[in-house]
C-alpha positions, 0 to 999 in steps of 0.5 A, spaced: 312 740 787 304 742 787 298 738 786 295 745 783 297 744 776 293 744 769 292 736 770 286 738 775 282 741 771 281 735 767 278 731 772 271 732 774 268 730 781 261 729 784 259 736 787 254 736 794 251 729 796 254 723 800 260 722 796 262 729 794 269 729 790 268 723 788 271 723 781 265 721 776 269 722 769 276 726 766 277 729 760 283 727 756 287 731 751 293 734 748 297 739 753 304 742 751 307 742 758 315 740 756 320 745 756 327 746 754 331 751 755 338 753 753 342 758 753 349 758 751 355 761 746 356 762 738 360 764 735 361 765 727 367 768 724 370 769 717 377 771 714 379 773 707 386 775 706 388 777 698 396 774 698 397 777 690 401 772 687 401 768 693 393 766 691 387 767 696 386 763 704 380 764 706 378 762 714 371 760 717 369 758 723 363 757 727 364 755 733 360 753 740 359 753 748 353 749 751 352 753 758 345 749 759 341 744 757 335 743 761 328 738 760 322 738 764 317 734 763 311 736 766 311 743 771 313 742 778 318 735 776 325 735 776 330 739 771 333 734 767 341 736 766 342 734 759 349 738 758 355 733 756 351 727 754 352 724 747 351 729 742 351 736 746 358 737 747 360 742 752 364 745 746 364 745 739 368 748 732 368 746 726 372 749 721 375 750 714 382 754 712 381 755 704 387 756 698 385 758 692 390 760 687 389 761 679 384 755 678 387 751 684 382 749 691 385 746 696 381 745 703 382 743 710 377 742 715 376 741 722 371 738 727 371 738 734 367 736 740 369 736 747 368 730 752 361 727 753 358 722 757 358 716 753 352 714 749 346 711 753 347 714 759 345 720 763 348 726 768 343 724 772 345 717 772 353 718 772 351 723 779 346 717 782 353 712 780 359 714 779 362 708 779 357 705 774 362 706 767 368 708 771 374 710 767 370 709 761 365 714 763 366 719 758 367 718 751 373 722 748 372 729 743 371 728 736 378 730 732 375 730 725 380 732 720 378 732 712 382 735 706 379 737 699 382 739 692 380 740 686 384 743 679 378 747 674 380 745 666 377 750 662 369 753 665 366 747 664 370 742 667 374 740 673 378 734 677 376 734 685 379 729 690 380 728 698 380 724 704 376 724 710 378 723 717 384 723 715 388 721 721 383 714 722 380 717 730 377 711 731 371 710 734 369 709 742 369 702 745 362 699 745 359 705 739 360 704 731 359 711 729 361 715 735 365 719 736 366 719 729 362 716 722 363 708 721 365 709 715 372 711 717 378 715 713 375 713 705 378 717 700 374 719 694 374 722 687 371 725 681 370 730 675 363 735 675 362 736 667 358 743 666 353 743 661 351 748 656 351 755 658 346 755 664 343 760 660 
């Protein structure tokens, strides 16, 4: 840490006299002094495969390793480590396998995030306490699991259904909506009708 920083600059001091240096007044305005940094991994891949008769599989995955996450709040403070706490996973993949065959859809996608600390705590604080969650110090990785399909009628019409969260991952003790959505596994379906020639 250094007293020679941006904010001294601010403060305005009595010059010569009895009371030399004495603050007499500041200015007060916005600094942009916070910084981030991350560095890290991604990865984008796509995979087409003809089969002939067999149809059409497509492959997509966008994949993700976190190397750091790192906050200062104003020069010279402690760096605030924020790798693997809720929402910044130390590994993430989210992925689609598709089969088209003649006016035949189906999808299948996947959702994964590493272990992260449990919600509202912080690295610095499991470091400070390492007793302070115990075993619940880490919320589990998230294995979101979706299928999807639909059947095209004609050029204007088609049927699509399917279900999310397919194998119901529940959510953490203590969270609604973490690592997975509230809603838990629904099922859904519906009909898109397209109208006229979009000409």
């Amino acid at each position: 840490p250094t007293i020679d920083n941006l904010f001294c600059d601010l403060i305005i001091r009595q010059n010569g006299g009895e009371q030399a240096g004495l603050i007499t007044g500041f200015n007060v305005g916005p600094e942009n002094v916070a910084q981030f940094r991350t560095a890290g991994l991604d990865v984008n891949l796509s995979y087409r495969l003809r089969a002939g008769r067999a149809g059409t599989f497509t492959l997509n995955v966008i994949g993700n390793y976190l190397e750091r996450l790192e906050f200062i709040g104003t020069p010279g403070a402690p760096i605030t480590d924020s790798r693997q706490e809720a929402f910044a996973p130390k590994y993430t993949v989210n992925s689609d396998l598709t089969w088209k065959i003649n006016q035949f859809t189906v999808n299948y996608g996947l959702g994964y995030f590493s272990k992260t600390i449990r919600g509202g705590f912080t690295n610095q604080e499991v470091e400070n306490n390492p007793d302070i969650l115990g075993e619940y110090t880490y919320a589990k990785a998230r294995w979101k699991h979706d299928i999807y399909a639909k059947v095209d009628v004609g050029e204007n019409f088609e049927f699509y259904g399917g279900v999310n969260d397919v194998f119901k991952q529940k959510q953490e003790i203590g969270t609604t909506s973490y690592p997975v959505p509230a809603v838990g596994r629904f099922f859904f379906a519906g009909a898109r009708v397209r109208l006229g020639s979009g000409r």
